[in-house]
TIRO-2110 file (N, C-alpha, C; in Angstrom, 1 decimal):
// TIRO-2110
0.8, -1.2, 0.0, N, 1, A
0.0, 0.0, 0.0, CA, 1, A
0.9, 1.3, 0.0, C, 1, A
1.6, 1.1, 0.8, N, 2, A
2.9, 2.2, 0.7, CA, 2, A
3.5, 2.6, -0.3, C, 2, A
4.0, 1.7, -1.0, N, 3, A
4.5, 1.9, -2.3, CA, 3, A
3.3, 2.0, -3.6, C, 3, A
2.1, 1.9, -3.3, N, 4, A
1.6, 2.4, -4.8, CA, 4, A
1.2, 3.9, -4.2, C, 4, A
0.9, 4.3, -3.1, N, 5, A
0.8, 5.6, -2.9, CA, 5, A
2.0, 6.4, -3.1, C, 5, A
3.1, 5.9, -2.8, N, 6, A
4.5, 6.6, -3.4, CA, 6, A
4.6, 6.9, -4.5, C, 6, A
4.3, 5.9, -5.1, N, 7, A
4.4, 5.6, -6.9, CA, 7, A
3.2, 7.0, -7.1, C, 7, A
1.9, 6.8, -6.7, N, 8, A
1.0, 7.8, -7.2, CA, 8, A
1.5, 9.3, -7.0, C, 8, A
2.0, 9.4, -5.8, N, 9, A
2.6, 10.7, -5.6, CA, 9, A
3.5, 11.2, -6.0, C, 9, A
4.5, 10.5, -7.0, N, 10, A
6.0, 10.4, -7.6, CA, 10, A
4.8, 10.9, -9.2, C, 10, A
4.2, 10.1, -9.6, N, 11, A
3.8, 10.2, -11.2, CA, 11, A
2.8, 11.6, -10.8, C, 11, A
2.0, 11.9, -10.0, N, 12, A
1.5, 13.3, -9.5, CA, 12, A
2.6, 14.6, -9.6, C, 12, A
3.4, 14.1, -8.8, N, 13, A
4.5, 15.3, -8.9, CA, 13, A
5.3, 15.5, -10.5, C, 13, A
5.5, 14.0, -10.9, N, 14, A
6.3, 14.2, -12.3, CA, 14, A
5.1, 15.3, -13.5, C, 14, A
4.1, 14.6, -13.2, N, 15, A
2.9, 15.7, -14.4, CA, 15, A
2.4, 17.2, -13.4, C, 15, A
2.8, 17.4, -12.9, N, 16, A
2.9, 18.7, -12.0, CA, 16, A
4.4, 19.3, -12.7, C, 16, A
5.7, 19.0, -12.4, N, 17, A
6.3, 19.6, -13.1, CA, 17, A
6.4, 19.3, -14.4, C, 17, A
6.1, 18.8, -14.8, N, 18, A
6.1, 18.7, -16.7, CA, 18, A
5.3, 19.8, -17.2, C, 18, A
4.4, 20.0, -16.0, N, 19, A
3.2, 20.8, -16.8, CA, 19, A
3.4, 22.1, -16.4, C, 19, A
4.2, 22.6, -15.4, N, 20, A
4.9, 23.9, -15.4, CA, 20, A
6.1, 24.1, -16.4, C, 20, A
7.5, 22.9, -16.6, N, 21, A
8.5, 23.2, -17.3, CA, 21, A
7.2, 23.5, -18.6, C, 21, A
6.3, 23.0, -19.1, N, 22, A
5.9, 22.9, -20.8, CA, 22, A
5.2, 24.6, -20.6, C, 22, A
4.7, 25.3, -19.5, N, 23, A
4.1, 26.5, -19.9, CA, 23, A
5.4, 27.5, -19.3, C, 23, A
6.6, 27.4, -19.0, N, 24, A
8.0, 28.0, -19.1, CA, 24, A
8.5, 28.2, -20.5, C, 24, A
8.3, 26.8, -20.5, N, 25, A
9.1, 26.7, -22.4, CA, 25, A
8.5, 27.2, -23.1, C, 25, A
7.0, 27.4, -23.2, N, 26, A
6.1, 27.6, -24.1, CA, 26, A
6.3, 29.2, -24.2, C, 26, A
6.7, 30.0, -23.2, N, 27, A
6.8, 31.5, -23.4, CA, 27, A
7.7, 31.9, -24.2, C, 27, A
7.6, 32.5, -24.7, N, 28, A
8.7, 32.9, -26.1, CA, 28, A
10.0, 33.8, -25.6, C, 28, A
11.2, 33.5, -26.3, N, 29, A
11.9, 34.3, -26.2, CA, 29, A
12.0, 35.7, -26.6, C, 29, A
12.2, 36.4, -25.9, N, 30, A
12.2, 38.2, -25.7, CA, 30, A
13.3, 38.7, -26.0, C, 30, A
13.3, 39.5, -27.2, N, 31, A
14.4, 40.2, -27.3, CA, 31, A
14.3, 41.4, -26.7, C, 31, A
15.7, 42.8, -26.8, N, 32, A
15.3, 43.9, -26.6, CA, 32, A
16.3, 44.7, -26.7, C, 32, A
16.2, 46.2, -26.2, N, 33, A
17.2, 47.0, -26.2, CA, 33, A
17.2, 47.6, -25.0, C, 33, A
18.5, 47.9, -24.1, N, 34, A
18.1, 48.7, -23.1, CA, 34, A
19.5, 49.6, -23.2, C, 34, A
18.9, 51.1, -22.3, N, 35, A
19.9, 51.8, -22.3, CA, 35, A
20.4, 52.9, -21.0, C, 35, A
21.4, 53.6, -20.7, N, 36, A
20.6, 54.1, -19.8, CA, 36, A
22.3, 54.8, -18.5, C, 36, A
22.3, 55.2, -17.4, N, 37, A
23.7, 56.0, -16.9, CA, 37, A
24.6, 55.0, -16.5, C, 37, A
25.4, 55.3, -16.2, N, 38, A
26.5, 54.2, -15.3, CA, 38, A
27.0, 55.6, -14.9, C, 38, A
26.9, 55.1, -13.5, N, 39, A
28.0, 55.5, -12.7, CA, 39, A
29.1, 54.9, -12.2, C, 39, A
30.4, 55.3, -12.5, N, 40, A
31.9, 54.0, -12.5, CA, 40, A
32.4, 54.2, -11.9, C, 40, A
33.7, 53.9, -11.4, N, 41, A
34.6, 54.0, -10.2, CA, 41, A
35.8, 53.2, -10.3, C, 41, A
37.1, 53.5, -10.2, N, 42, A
38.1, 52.4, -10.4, CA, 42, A
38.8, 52.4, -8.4, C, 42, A
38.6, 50.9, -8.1, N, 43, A
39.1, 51.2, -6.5, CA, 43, A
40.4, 51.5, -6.5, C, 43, A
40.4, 53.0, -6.3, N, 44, A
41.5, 53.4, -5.9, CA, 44, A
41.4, 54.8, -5.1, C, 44, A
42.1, 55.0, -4.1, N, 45, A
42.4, 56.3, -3.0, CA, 45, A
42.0, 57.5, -3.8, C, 45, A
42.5, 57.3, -5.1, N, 46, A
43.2, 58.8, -6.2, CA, 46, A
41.9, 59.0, -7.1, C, 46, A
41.0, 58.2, -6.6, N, 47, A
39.9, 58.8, -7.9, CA, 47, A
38.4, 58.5, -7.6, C, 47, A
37.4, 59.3, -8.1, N, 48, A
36.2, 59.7, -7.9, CA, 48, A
35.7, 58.9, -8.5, C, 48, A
34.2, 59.2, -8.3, N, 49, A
33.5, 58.4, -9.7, CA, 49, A
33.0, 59.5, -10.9, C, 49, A
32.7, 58.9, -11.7, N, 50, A
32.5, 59.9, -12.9, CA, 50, A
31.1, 58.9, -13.7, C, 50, A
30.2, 60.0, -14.2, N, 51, A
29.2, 59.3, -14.9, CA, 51, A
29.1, 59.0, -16.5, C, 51, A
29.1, 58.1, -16.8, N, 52, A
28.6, 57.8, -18.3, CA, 52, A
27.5, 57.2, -19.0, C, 52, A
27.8, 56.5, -19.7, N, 53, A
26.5, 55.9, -21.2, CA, 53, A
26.4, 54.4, -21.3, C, 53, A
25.6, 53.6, -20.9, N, 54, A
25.9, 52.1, -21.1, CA, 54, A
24.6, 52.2, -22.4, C, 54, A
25.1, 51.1, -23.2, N, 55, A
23.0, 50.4, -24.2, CA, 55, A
23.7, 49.1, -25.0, C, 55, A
22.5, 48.5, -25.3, N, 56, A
22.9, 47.5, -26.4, CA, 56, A
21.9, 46.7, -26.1, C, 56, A
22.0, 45.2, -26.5, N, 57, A
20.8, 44.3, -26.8, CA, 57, A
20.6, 43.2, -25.7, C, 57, A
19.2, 42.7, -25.8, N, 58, A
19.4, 41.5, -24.7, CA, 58, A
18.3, 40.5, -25.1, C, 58, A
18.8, 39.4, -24.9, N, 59, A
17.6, 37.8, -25.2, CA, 59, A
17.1, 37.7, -23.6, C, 59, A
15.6, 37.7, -23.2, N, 60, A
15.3, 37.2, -21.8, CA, 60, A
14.6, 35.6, -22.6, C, 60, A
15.7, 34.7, -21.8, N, 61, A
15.1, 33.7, -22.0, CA, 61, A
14.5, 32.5, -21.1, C, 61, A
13.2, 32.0, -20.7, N, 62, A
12.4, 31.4, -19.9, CA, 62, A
12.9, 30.3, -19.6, C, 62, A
13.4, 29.4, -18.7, N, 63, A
13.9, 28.6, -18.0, CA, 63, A
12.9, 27.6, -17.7, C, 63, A
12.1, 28.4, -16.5, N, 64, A
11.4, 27.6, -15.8, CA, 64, A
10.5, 28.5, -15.3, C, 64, A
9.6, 28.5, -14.3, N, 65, A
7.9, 29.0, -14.2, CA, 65, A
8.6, 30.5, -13.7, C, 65, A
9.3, 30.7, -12.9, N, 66, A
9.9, 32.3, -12.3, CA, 66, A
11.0, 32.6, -13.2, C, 66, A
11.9, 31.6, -13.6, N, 67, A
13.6, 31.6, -13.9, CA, 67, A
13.4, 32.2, -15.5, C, 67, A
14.2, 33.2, -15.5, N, 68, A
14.6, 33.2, -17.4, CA, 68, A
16.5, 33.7, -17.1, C, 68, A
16.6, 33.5, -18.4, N, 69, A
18.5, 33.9, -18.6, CA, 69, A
18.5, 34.8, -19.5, C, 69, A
19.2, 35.8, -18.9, N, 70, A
19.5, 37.5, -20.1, CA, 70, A
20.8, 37.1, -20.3, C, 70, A
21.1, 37.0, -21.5, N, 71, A
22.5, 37.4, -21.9, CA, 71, A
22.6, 38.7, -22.5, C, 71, A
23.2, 39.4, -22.5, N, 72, A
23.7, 41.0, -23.1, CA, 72, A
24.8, 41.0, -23.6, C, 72, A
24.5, 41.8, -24.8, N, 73, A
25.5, 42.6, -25.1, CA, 73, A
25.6, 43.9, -25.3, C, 73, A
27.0, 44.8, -23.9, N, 74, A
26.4, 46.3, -24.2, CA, 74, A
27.5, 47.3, -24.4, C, 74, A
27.4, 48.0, -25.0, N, 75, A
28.4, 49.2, -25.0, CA, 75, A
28.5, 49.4, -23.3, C, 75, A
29.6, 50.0, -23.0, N, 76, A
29.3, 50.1, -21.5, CA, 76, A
30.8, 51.6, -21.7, C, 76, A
30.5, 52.8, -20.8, N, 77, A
31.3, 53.4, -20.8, CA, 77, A
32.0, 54.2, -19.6, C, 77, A
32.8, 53.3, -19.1, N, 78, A
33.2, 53.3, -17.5, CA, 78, A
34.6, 53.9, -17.0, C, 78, A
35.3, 54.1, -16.2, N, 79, A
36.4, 55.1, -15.6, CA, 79, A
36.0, 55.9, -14.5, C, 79, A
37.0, 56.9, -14.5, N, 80, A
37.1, 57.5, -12.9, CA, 80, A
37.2, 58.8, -13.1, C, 80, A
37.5, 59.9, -12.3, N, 81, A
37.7, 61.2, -12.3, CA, 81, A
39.2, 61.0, -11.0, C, 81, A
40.0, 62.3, -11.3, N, 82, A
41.6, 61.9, -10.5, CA, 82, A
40.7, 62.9, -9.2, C, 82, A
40.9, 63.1, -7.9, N, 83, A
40.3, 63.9, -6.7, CA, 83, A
41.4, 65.1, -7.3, C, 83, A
42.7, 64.6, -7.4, N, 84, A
43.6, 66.1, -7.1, CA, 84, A
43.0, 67.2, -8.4, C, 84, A
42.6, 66.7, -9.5, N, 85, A
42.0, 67.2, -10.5, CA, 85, A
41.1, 66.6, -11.3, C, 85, A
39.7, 67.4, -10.8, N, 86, A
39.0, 66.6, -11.2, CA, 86, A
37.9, 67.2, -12.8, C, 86, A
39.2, 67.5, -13.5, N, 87, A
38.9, 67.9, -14.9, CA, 87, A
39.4, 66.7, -15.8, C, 87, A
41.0, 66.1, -14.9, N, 88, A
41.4, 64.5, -15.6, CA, 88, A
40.7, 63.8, -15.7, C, 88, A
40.2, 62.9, -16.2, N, 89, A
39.5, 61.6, -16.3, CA, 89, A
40.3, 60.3, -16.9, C, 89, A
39.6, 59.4, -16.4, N, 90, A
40.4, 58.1, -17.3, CA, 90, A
38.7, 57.6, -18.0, C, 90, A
38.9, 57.6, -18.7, N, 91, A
38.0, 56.8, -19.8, CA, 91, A
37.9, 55.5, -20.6, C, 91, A
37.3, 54.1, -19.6, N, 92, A
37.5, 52.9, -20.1, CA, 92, A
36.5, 52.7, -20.9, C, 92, A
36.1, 52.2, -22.0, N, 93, A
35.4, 51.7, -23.1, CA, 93, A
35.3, 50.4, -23.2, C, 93, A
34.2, 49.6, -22.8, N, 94, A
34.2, 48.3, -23.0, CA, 94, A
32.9, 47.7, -23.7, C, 94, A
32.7, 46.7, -24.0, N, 95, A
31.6, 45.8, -24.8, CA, 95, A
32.0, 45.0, -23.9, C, 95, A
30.4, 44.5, -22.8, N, 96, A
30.5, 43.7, -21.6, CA, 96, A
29.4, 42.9, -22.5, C, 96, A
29.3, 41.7, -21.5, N, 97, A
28.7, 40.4, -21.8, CA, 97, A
28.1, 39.6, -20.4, C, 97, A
27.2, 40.5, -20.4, N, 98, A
26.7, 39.7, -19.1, CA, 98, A
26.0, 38.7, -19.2, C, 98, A
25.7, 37.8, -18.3, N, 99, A
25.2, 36.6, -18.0, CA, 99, A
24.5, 36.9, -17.0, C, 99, A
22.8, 37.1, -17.1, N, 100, A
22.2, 37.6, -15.7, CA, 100, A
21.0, 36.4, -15.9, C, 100, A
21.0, 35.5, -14.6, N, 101, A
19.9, 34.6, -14.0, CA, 101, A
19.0, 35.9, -13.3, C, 101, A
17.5, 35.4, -13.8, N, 102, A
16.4, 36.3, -13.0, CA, 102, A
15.4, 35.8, -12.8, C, 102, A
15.2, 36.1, -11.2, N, 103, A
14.0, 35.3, -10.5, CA, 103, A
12.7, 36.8, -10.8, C, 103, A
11.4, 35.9, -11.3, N, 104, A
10.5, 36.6, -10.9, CA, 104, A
10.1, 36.5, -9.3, C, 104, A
9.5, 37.8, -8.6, N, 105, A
9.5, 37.8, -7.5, CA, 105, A
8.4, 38.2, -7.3, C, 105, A
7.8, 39.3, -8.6, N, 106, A
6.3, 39.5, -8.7, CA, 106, A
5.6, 39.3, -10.1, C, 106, A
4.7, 39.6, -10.6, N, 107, A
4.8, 39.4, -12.0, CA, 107, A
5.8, 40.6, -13.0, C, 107, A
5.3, 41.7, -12.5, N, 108, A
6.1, 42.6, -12.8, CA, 108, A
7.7, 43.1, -12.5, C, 108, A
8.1, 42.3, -11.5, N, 109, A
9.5, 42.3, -10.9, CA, 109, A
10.2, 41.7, -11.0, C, 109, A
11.5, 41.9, -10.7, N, 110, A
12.6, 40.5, -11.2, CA, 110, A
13.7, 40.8, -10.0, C, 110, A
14.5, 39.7, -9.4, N, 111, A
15.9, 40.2, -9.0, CA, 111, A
16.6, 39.7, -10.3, C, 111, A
18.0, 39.5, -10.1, N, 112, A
18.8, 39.3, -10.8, CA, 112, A
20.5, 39.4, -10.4, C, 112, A
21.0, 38.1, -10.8, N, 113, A
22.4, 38.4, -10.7, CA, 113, A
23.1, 37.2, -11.7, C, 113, A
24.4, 37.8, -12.1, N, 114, A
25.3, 36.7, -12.9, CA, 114, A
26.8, 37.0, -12.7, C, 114, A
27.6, 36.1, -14.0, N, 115, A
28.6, 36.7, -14.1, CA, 115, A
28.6, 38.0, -15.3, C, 115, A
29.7, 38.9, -15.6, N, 116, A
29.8, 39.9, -16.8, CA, 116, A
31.4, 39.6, -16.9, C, 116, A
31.5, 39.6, -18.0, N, 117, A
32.8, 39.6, -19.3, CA, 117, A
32.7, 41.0, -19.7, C, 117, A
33.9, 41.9, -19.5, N, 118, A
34.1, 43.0, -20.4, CA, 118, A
35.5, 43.2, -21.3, C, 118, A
35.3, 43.5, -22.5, N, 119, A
36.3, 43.4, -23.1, CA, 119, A
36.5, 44.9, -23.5, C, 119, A
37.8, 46.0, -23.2, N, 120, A
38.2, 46.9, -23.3, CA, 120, A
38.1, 47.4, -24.6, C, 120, A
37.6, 48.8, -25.3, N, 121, A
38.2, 48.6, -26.5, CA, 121, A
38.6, 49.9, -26.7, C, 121, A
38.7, 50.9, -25.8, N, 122, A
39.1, 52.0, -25.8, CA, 122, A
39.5, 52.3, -24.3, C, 122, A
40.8, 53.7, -23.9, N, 123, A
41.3, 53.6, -23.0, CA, 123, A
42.1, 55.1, -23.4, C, 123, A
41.3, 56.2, -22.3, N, 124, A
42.2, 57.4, -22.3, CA, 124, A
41.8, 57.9, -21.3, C, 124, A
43.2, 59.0, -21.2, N, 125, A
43.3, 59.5, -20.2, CA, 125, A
42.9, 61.0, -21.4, C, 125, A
41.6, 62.0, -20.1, N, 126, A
41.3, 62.9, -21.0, CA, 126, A
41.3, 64.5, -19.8, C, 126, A
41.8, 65.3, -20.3, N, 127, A
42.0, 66.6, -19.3, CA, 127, A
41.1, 67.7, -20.6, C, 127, A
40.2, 68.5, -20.3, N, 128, A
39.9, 69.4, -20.6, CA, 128, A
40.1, 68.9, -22.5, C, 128, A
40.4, 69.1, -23.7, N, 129, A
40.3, 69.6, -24.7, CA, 129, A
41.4, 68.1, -25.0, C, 129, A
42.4, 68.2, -24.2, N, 130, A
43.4, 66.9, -24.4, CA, 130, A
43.1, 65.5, -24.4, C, 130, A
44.0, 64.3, -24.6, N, 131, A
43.6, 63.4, -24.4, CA, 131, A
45.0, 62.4, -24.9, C, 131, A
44.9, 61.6, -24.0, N, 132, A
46.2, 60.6, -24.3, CA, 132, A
46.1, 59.4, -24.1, C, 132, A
46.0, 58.0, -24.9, N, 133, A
45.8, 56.8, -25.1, CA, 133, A
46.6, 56.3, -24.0, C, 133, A
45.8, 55.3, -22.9, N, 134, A
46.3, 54.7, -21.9, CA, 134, A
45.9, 53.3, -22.2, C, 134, A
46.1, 52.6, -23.2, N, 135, A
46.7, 51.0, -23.9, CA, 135, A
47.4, 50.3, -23.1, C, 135, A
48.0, 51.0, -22.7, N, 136, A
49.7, 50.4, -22.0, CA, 136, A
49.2, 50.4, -20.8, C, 136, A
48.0, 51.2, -19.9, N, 137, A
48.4, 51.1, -18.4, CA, 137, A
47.3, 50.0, -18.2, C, 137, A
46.1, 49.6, -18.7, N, 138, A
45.0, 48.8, -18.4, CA, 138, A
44.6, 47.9, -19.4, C, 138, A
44.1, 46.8, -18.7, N, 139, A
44.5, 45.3, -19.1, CA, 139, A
42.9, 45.3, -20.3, C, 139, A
42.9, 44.2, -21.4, N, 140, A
41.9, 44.7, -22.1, CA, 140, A
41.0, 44.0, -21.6, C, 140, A
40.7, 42.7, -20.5, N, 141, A
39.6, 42.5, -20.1, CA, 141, A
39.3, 42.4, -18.8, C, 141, A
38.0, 42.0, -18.6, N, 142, A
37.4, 42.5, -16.9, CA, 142, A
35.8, 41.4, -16.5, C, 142, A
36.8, 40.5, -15.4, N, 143, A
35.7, 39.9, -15.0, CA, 143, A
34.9, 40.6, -14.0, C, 143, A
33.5, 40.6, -13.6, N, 144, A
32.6, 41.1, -12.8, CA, 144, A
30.9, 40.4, -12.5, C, 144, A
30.8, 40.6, -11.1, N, 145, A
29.4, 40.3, -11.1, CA, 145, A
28.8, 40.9, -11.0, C, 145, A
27.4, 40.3, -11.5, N, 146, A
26.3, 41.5, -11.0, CA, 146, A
25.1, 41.4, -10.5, C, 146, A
24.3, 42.3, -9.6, N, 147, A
23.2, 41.8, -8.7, CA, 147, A
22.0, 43.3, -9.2, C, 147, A
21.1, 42.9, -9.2, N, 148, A
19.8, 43.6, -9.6, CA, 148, A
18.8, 43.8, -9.2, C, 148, A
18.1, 44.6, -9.9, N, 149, A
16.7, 43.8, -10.5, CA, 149, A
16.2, 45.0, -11.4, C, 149, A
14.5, 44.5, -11.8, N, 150, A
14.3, 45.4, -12.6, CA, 150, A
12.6, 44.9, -12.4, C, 150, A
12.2, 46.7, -12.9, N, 151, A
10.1, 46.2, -12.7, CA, 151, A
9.8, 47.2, -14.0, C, 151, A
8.8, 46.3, -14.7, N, 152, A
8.5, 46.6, -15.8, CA, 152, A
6.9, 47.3, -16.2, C, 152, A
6.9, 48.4, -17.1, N, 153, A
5.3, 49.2, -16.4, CA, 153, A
4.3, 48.5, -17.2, C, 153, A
4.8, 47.8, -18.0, N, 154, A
4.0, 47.3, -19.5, CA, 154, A
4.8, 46.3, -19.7, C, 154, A
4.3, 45.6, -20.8, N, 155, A
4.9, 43.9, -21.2, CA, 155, A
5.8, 44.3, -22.2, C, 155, A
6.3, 45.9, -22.7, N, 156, A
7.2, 45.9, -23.0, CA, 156, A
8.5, 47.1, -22.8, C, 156, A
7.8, 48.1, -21.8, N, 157, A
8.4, 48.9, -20.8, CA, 157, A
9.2, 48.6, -19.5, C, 157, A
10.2, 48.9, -19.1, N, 158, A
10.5, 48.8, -17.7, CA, 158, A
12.0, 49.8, -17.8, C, 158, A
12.2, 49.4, -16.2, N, 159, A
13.5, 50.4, -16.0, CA, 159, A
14.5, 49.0, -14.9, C, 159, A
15.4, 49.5, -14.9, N, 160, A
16.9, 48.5, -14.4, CA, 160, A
17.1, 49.6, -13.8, C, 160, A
18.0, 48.8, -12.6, N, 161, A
19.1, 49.1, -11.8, CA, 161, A
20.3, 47.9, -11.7, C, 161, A
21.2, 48.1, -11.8, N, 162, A
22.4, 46.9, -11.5, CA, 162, A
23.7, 47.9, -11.2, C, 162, A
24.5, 46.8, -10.1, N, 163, A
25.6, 47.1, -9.7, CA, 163, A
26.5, 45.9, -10.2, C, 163, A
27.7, 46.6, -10.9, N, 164, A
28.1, 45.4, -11.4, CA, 164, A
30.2, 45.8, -10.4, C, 164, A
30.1, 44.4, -9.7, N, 165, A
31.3, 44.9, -8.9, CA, 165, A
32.6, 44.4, -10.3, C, 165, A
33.8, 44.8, -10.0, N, 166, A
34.6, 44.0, -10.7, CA, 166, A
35.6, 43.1, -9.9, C, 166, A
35.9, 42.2, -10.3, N, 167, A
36.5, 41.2, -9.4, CA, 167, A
38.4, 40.9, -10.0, C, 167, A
38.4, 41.4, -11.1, N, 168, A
40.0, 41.5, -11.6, CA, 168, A
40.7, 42.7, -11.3, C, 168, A
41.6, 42.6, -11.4, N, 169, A
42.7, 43.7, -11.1, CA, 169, A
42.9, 45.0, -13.0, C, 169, A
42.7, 45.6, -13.0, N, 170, A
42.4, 46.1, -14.6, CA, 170, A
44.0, 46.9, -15.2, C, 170, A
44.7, 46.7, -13.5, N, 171, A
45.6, 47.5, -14.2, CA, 171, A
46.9, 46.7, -14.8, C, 171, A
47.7, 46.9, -15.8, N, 172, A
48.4, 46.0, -16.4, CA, 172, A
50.1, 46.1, -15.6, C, 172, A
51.0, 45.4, -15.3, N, 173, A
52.3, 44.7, -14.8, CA, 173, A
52.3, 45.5, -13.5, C, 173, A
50.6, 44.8, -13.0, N, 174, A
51.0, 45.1, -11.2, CA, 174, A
51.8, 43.5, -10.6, C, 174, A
52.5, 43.9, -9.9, N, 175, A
53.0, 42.4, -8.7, CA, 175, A
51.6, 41.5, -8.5, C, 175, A
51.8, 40.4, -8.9, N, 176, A
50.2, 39.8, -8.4, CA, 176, A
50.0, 39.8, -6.8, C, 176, A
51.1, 40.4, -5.9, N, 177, A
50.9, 40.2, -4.4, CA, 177, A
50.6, 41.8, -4.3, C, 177, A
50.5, 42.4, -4.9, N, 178, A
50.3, 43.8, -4.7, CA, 178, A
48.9, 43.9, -3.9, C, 178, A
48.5, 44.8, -3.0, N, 179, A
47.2, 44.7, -2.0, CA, 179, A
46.4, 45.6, -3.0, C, 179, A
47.3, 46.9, -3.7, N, 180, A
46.2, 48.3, -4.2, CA, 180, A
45.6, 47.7, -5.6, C, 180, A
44.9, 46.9, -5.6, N, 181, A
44.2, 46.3, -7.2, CA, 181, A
43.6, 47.4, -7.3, C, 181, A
43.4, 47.9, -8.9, N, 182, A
42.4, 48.4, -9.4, CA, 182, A
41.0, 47.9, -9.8, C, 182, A
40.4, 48.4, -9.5, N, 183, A
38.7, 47.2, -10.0, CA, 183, A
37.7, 48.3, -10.2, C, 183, A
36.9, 47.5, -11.6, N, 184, A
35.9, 48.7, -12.1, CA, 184, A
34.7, 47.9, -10.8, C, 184, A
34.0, 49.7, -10.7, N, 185, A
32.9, 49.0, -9.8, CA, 185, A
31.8, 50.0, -11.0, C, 185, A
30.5, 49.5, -11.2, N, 186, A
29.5, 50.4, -11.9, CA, 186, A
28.5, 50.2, -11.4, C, 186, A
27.0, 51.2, -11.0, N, 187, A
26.1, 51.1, -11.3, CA, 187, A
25.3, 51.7, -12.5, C, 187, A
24.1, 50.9, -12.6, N, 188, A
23.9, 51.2, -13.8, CA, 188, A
21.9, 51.2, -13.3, C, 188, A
21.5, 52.3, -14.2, N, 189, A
20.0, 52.7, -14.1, CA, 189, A
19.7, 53.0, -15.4, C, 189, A
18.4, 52.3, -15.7, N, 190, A
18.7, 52.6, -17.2, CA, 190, A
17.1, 52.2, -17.7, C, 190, A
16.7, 51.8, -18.8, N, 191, A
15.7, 51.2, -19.3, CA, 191, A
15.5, 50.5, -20.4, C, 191, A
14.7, 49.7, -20.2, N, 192, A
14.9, 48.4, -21.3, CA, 192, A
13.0, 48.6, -22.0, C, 192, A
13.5, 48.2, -23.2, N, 193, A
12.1, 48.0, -24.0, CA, 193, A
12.6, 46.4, -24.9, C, 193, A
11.3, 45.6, -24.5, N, 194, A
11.3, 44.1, -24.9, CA, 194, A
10.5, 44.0, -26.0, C, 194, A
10.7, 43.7, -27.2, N, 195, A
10.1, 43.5, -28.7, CA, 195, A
8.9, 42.3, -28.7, C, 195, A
END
């Protein structure tokens, strides 16, 4: 008796999840565009943060009944301001590639967190009118994580927040025992429209 009621509550639970993964899968994948500020920061004593421009594209794709996976790809445009002069700037340029897991939490709400890939593609140091290619001092890529969320006003409106920390060192032939790592830190507020 024990075991065919196991057995019934095992084949109960199997078509209970089958029948949530099939209306997960069934939702379509979402493309989109989002765009929107960064505010950036390199950890270091000698510099401020300074604000910029992130946008580019993203697939939200359904997993499971809460779960979908965003992959992105975005222009992202991040660096610092120097405190002793804060007309210098360093200006990093990257095309990041995030990897964001996101729980629905309400219908309209999401958290969110992953890893991010950035790959460098520009790098200056800029003072007022001037400007001098800093190639040589910072490394061309950048691992980072990131934590979120975002609430959407419409099925194809919404707005983001993400902090995305960096977890590598960015500056190039430091001592790897060195304590002062450089690391991009960003947040980002922005808005996304889903197709």
């Amino acid at each position: 008796m024990k075991k065919l009621i196991l057995g019934l509550a095992l084949v109960a639970g199997t078509f209970t999840f089958a029948q949530k993964t099939s209306t997960a899968s069934s939702s379509p994948v979402r493309f989109g565009l989002k765009a929107g500020l960064n505010i950036s920061n390199i950890s270091n004593s000698d510099l401020n943060s300074k604000a910029g421009f992130y946008g580019g594209v993203f697939a939200n794709i359904p997993v499971a009944q809460d779960f979908s996976v965003q992959p992105e790809v975005l222009y992202s445009g991040m660096g610092a301001k120097f405190k002793a002069n804060s007309d210098t700037k360093v200006n990093l340029d990257y095309i990041s590639i995030p990897f964001m897991l996101q729980y629905n939490a309400l219908p309209n709400l999401y958290l969110e967190a992953g890893p991010q890939f950035s790959f460098l593609v520009n790098s200056k140091f800029k003072n007022n009118s001037n400007s001098a290619d800093a190639k040589d001092i910072f490394k061309t890529f950048d691992f980072g994580i990131g934590l979120g969320a975002g609430y959407y006003f419409t099925q194809n409106i919404g707005i983001t927040a993400r902090y995305v920390a960096g977890l590598t060192d960015v500056a190039k032939n430091r001592p790897d025992l060195s304590e002062d790592k450089a690391k991009n830190g960003v947040f980002q507020l922005g808005l996304a429209y889903k197709f």
